[in-house]
C-alpha positions in Angstrom: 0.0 0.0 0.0 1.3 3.5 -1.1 2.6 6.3 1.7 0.6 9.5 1.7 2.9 12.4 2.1 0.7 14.7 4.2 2.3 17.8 3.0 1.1 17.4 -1.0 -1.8 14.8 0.0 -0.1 13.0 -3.1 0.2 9.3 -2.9 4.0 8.3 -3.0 5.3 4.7 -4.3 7.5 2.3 -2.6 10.3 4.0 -4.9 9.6 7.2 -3.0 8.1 8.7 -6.4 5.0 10.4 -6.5 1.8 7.9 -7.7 1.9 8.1 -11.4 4.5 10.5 -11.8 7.1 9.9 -14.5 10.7 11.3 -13.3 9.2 14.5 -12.3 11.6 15.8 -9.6 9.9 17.7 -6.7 11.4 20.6 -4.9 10.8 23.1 -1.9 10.2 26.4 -2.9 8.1 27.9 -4.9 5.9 27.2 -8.2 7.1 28.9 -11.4 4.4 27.9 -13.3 1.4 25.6 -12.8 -1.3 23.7 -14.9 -4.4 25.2 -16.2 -6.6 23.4 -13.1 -3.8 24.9 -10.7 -3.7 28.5 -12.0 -7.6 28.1 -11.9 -7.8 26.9 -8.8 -5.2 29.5 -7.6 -7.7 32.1 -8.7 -10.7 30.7 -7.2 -12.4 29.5 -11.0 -13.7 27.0 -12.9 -10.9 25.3 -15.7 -13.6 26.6 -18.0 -14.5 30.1 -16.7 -10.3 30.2 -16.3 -9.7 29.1 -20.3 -12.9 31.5 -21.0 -11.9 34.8 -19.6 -8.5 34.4 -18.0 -5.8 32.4 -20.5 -6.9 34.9 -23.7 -5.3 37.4 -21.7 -1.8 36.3 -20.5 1.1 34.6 -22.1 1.9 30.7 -21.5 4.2 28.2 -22.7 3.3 25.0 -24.7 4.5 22.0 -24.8 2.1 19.6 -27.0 -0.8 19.2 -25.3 0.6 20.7 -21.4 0.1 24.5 -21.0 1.9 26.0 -17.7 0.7 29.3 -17.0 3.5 31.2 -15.0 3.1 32.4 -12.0 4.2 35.7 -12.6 1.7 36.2 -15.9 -1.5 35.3 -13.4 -0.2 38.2 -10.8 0.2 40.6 -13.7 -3.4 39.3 -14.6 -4.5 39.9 -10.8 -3.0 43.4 -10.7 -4.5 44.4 -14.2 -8.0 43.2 -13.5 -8.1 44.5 -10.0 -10.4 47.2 -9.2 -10.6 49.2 -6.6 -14.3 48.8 -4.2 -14.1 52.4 -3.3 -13.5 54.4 -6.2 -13.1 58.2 -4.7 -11.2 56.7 -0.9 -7.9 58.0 0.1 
C-alpha cells in the first residue's frame, strides 16, 4: 500500500516517487508555473471560466498538449484586473 505524504496529500510509491509521476523531480520552494486546473484553482475559478476569460489574456508556454501558466503572468493578470471597491477613498 502507497505512503501518503501529508504535506502534497499525493500518494508516493514504494520507490519514493509520487503515484503516477514519470521522473518529475519535486522541490521546496516555490511554483514557477502551474497547470491550467492549478492557476484556476489558484484564482478561485472553474478550468472553464479560467480558459474563457483568463488564458486569452496572458502569455503561457506550450509544450504539446501541457500548458503551464506562470506564476508571474497570473499576478500581472490579478494586478491588471483589480479594481478598486471604493472608487473616490484615500
Amino acid at each position: 500500500m502507497p505512503e501518503t505524504d501529508t504535506t502534497e496529500g499525493v500518494a508516493a510509491a514504494p520507490n519514493g516517487r509520487a503515484a503516477g509521476a514519470r521522473g518529475v523531480a519535486t522541490i521546496s520552494g516555490p511554483r514557477l508555473a502551474l497547470s491550467r486546473a492549478e492557476a484556476a484553482a489558484s484564482l478561485g475559478v472553474s478550468v472553464d471560466s479560467f480558459e474563457r476569460y483568463i488564458q486569452p489574456e496572458i502569455r503561457f508556454v506550450r509544450r504539446g498538449r501541457l500548458r503551464l501558466i506562470p506564476v508571474s503572468e497570473l499576478t500581472k493578470w490579478l494586478d491588471a484586473n483589480a479594481a478598486k471597491t471604493l472608487e473616490g477613498s484615500p
